[in-house]
PyMOL Python script that loads the backbone (N, CA, C, O; Angstrom):
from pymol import cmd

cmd.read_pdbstr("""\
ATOM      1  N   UNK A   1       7.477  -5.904   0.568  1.00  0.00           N
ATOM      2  CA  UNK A   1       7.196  -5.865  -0.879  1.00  0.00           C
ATOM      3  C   UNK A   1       6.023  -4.917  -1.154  1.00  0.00           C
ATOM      4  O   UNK A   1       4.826  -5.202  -1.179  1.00  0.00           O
ATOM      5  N   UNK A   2       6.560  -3.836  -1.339  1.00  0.00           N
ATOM      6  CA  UNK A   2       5.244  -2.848  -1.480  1.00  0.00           C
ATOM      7  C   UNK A   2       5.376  -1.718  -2.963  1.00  0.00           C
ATOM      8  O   UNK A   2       5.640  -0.539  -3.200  1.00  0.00           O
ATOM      9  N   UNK A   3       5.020  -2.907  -3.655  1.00  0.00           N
ATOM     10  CA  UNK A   3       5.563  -2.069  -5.529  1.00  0.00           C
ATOM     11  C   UNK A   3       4.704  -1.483  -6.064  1.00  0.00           C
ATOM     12  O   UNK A   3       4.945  -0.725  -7.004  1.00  0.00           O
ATOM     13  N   UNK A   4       3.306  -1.721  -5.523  1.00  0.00           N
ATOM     14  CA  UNK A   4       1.931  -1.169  -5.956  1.00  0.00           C
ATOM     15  C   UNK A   4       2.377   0.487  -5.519  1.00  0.00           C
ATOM     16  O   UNK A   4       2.173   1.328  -6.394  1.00  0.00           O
ATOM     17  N   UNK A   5       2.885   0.891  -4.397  1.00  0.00           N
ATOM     18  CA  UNK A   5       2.764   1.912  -3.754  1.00  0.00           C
ATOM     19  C   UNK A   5       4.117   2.643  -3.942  1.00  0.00           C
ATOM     20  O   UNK A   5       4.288   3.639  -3.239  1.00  0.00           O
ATOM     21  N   UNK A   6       5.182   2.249  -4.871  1.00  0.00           N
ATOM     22  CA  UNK A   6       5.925   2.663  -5.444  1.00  0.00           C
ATOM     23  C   UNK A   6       5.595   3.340  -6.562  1.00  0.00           C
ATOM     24  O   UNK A   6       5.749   4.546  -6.758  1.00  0.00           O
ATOM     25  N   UNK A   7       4.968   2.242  -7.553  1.00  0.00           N
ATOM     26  CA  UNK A   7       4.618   2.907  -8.740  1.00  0.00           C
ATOM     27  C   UNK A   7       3.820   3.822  -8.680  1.00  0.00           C
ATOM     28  O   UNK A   7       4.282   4.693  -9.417  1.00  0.00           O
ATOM     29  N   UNK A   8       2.510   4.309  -8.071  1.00  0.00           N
ATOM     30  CA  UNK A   8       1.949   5.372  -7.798  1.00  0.00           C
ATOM     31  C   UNK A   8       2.143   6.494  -6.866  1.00  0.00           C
ATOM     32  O   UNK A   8       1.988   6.074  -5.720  1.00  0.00           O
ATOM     33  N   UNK A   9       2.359   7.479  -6.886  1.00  0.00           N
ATOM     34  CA  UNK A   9       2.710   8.859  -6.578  1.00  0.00           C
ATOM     35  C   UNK A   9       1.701   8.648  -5.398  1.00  0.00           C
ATOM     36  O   UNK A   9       0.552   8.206  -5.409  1.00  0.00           O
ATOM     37  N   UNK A  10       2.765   9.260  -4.024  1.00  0.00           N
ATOM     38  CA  UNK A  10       2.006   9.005  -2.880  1.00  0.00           C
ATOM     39  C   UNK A  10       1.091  10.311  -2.695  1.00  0.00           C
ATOM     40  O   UNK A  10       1.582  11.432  -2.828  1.00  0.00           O
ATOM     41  N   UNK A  11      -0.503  10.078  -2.328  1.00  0.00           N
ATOM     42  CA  UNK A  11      -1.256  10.842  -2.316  1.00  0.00           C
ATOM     43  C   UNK A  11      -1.223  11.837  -0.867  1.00  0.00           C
ATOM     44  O   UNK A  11      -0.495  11.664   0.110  1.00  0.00           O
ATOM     45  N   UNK A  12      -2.065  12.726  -1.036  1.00  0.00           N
ATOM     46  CA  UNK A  12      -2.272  13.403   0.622  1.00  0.00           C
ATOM     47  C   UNK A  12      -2.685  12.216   1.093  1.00  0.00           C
ATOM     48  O   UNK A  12      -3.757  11.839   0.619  1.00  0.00           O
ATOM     49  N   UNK A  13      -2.155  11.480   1.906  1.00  0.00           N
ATOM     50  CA  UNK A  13      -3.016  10.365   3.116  1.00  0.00           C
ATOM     51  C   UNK A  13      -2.524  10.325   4.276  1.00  0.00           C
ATOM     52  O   UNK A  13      -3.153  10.042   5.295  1.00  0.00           O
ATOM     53  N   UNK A  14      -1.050  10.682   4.188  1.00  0.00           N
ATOM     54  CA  UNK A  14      -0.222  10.285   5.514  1.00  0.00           C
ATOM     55  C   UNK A  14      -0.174   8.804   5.419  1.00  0.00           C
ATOM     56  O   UNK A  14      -0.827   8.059   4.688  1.00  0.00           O
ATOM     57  N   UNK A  15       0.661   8.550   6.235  1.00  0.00           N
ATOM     58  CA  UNK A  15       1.258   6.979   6.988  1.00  0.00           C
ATOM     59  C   UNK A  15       0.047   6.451   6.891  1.00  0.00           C
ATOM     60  O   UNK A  15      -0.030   5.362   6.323  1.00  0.00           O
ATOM     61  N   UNK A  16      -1.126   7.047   7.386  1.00  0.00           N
ATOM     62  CA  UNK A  16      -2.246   5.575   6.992  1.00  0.00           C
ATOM     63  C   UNK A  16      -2.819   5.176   5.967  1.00  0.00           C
ATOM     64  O   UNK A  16      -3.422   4.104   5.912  1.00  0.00           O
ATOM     65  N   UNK A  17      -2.699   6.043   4.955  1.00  0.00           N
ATOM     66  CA  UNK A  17      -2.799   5.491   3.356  1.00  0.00           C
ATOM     67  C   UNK A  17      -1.901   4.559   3.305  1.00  0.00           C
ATOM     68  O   UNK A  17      -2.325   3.431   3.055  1.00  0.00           O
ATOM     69  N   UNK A  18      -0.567   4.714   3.497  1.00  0.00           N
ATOM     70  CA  UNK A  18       0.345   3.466   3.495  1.00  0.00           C
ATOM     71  C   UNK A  18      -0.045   2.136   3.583  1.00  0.00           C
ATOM     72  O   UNK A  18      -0.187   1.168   2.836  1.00  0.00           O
ATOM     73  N   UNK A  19      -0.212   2.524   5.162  1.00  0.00           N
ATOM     74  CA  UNK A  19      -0.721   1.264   6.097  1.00  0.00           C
ATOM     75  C   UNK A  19      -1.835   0.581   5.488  1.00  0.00           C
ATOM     76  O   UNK A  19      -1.914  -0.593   5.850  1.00  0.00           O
ATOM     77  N   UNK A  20      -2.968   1.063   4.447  1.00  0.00           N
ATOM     78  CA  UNK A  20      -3.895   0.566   4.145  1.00  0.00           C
ATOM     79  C   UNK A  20      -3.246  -0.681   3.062  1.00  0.00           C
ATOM     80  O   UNK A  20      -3.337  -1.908   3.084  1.00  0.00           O
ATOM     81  N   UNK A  21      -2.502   0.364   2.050  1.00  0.00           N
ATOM     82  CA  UNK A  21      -1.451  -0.077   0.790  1.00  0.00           C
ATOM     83  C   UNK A  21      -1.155  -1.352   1.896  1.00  0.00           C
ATOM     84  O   UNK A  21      -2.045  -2.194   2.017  1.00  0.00           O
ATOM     85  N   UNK A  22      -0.243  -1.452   2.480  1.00  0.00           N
ATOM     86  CA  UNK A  22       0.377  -2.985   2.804  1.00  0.00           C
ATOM     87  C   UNK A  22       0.168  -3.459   3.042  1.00  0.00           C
ATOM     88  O   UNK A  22       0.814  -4.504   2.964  1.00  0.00           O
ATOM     89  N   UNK A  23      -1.829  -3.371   4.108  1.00  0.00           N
ATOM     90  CA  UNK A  23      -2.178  -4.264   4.676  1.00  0.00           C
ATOM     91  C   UNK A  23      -3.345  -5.050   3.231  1.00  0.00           C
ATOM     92  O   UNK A  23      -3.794  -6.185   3.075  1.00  0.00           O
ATOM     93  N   UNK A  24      -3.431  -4.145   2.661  1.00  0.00           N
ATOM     94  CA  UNK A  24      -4.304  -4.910   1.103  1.00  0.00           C
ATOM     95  C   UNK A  24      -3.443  -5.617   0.261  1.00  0.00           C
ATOM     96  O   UNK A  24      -3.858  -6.562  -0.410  1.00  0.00           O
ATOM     97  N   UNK A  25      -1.763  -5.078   0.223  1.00  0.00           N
ATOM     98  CA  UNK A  25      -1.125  -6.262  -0.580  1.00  0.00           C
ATOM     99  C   UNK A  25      -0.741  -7.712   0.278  1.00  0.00           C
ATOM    100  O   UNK A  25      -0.548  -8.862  -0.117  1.00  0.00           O
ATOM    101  N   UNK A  26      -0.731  -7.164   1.466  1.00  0.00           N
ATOM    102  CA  UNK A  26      -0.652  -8.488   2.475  1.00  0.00           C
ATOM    103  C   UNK A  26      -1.814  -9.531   2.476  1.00  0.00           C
ATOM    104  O   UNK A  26      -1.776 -10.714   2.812  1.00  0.00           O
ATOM    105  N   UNK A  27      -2.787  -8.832   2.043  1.00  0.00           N
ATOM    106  CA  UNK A  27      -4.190  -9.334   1.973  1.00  0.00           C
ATOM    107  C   UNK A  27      -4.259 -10.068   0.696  1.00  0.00           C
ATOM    108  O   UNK A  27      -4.543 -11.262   0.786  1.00  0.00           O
ATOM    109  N   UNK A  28      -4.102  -9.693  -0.194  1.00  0.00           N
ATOM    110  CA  UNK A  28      -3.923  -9.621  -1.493  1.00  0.00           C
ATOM    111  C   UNK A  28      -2.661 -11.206  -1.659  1.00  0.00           C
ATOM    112  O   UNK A  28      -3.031 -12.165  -2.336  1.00  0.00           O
ATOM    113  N   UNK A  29      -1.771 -11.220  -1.213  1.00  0.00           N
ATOM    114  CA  UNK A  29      -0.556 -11.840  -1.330  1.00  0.00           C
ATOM    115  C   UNK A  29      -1.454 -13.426  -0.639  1.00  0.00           C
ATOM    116  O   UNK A  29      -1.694 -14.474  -1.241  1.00  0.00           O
ATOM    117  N   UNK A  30      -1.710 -13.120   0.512  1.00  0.00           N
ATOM    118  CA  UNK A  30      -2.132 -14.193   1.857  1.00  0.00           C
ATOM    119  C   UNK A  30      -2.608 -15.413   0.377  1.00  0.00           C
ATOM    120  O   UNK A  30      -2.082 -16.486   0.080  1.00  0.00           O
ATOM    121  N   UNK A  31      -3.946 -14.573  -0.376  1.00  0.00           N
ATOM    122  CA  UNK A  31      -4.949 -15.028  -1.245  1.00  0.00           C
ATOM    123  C   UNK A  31      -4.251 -15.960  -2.144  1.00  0.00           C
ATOM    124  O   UNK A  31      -4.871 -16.537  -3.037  1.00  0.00           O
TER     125      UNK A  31
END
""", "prot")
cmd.dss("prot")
cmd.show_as("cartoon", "prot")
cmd.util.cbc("prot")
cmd.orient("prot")
């Protein structure tokens, strides 16, 4: 479930901008 990072236009980050994105909505979700 990663809709935050849908709706916004993926930046220069590479795969670990991602990885940040899912591990903060995972974080985010846990809460």
């Amino acid at each position: 479930m990663s809709t935050t990072s849908d709706s916004r236009p993926r930046q220069a980050g590479g795969p670990f901008h991602h990885w940040l994105i899912e591990r903060l909505a995972g974080l985010a979700g846990a809460l």
